[in-house]
C-alpha positions as CSV (number, residue, x, y, z in Angstrom):
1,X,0.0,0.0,0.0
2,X,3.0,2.0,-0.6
3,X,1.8,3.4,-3.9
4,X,-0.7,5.8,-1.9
5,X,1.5,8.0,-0.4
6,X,3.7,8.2,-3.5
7,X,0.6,8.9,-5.5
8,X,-0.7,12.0,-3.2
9,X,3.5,13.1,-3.6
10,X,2.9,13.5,-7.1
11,X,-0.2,15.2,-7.0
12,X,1.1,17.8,-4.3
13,X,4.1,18.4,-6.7
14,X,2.0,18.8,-9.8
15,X,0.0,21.0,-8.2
16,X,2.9,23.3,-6.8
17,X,4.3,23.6,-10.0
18,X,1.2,24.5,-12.1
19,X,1.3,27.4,-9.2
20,X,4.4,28.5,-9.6
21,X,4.1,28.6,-13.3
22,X,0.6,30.4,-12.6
23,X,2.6,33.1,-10.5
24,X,5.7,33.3,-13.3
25,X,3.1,34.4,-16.0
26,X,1.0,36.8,-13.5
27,X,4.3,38.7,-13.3
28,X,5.0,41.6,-15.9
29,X,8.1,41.1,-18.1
30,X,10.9,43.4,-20.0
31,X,10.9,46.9,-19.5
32,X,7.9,47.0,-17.0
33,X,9.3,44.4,-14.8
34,X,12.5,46.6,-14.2
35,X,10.3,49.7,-14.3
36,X,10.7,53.2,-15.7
37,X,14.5,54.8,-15.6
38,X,15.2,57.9,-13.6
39,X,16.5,61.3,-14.2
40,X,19.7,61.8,-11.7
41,X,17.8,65.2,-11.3
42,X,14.4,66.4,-11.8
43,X,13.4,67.6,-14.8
44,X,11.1,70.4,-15.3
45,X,8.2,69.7,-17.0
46,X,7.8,72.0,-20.4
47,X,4.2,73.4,-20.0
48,X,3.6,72.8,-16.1
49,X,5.6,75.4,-14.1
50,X,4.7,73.1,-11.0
51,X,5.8,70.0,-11.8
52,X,9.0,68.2,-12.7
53,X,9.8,64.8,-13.9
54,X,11.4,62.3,-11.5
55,X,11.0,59.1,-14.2
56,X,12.2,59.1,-17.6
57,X,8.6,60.3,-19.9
58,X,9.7,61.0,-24.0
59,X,8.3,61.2,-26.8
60,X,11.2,58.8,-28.1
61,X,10.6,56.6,-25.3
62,X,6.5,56.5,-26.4
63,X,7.2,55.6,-29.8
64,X,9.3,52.4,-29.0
65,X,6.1,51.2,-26.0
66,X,3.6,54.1,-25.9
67,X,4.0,55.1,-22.5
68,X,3.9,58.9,-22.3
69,X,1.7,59.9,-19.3
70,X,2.5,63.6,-18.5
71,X,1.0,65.2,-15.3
72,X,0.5,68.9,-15.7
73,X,-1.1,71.6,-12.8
74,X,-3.9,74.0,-13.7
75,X,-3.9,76.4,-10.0
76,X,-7.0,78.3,-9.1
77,X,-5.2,81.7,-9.8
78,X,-4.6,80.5,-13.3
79,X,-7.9,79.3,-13.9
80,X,-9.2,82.4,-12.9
81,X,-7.4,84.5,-15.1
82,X,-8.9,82.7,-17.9
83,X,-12.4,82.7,-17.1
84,X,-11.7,86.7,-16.5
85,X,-10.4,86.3,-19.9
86,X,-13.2,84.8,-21.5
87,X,-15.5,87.0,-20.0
88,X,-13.9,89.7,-21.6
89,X,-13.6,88.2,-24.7
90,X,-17.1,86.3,-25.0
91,X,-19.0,89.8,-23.3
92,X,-20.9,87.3,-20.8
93,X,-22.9,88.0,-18.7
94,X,-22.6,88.5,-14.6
95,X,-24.3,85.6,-14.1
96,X,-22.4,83.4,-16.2
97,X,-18.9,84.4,-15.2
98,X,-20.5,84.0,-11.0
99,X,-21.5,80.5,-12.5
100,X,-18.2,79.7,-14.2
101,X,-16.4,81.1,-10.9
102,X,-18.2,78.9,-8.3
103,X,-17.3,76.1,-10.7
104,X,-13.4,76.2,-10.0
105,X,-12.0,73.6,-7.7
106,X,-10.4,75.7,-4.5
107,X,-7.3,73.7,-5.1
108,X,-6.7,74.1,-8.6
109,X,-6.6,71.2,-10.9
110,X,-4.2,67.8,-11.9
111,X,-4.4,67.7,-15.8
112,X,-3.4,63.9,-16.6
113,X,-2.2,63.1,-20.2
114,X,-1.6,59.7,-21.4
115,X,-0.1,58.5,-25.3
116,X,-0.4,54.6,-25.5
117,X,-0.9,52.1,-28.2
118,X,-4.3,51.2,-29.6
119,X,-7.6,52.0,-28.7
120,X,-8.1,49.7,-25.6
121,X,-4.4,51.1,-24.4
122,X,-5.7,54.1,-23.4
123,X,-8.1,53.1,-21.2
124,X,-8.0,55.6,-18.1
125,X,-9.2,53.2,-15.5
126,X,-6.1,51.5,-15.5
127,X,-4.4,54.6,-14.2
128,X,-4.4,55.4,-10.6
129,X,-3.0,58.6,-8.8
130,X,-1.6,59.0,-5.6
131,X,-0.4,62.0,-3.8
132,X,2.0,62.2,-0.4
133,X,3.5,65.2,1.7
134,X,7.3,64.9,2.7
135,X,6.5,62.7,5.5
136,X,5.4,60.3,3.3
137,X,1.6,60.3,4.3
138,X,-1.1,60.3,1.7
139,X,-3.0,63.1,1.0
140,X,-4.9,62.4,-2.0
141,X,-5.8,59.3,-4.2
142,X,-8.0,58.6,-7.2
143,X,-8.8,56.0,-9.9
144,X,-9.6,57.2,-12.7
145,X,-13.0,56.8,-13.9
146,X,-13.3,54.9,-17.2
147,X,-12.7,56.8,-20.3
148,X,-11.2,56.5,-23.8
149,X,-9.4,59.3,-25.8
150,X,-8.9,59.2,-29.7
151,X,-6.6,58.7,-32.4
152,X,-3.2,60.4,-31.8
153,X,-1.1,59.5,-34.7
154,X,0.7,56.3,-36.5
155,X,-0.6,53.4,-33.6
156,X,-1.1,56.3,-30.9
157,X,-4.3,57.2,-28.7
158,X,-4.6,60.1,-26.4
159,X,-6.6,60.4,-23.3
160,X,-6.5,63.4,-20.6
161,X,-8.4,64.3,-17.5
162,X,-8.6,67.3,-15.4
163,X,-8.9,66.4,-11.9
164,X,-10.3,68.3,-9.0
165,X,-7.5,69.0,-6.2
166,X,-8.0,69.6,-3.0
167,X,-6.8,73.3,-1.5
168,X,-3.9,72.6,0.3
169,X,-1.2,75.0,2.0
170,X,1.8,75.7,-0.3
171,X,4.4,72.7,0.0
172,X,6.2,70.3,-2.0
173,X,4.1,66.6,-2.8
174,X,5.3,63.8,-4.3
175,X,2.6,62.5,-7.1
176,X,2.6,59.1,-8.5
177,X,0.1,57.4,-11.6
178,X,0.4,53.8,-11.7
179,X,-0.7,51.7,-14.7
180,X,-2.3,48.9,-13.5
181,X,-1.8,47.7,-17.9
182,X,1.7,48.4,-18.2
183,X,2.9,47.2,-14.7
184,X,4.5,51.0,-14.9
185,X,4.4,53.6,-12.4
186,X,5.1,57.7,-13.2
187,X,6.4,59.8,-10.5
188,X,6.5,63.1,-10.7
189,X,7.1,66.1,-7.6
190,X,4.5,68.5,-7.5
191,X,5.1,72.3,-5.7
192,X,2.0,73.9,-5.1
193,X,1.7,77.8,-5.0
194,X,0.4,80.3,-2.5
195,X,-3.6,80.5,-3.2
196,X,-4.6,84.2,-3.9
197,X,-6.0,86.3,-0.5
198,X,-9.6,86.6,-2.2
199,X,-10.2,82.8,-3.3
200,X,-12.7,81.0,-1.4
């Protein structure tokens, strides 16, 4: 009756390799398994006077595994001098600038931008955001609700959201988007600016 405990050997050993070959194709391979390369210093990001690069982000680098994801900063002083612009421009109405003022978030605005490859690539739910202070404690966190962009150029799609950020003192965070797809995540530092006297 020794053939029962040999059997029940091979069946544990079967079934402890069909795991670990379960667990060796769960994991992300190539680039995204060694994750994104890092600047030895922060780079300033060109449009966003608040944010700098801390991973590598190019447009060479999107080409070769569309991966560009670009965090920019919209803050409530700027978004108010362009509603005060439209209204100018675009004659409205009191009502309709009040209406358009109460609108803006009090702590300005993230603007996400992502390039990736084909239609399903650029999925935004696969991208989550988080946000910590210099301690290290987190301060702010979002999925990002589901939504598609549209045809960038050659095999690229673009998506981009602008999210609502809550008013915070001026300080230095540390902002990460992770893409649940790629197995890639972006980090970026963020320096928020003094909110004006009059904002709400």
């Amino acid at each position: 009756m020794h053939f029962l405990p040999r059997l029940a050997r091979h069946f544990f050993t079967i079934g402890l390799l069909c795991l670990c070959a379960g667990a060796a194709l769960a994991q992300p391979t190539g680039k995204a398994a060694k994750g994104r390369k890092r600047y030895t210093f922060a780079q300033k990001d060109s449009e966003s006077p608040y944010v700098q690069n801390l991973t590598k982000n190019t447009d060479e680098e999107q080409d070769v595994d569309g991966s560009f994801t670009r965090l920019g900063y919209r803050s409530y002083a700027d978004m108010l001098t362009e509603i005060t612009h439209l209204k100018k421009l675009h004659d409205w109405a009191d009502t309709t600038f009040q209406r358009r003022l109460a609108a803006l978030p009090p702590g300005g605005a993230l603007l996400v931008i992502v390039h990736r490859q084909g239609p399903k690539g650029v999925e935004l739910a696969n991208l989550t955001l988080t946000v910590t202070d210099k301690a290290g404690k987190e301060v702010f966190a979002q999925t990002l609700a589901p939504g598609t962009g549209r045809f960038f150029g050659r095999d690229l799609y673009q998506a981009q959201r602008l999210i609502p950020f809550p008013k915070m003192d001026p300080q230095e965070l540390s902002v990460s988007i992770r893409d649940a797809k790629l197995y890639q995540t972006f980090d970026y530092t963020l320096t928020l600016p003094a909110a004006p006297e009059t904002q709400p």
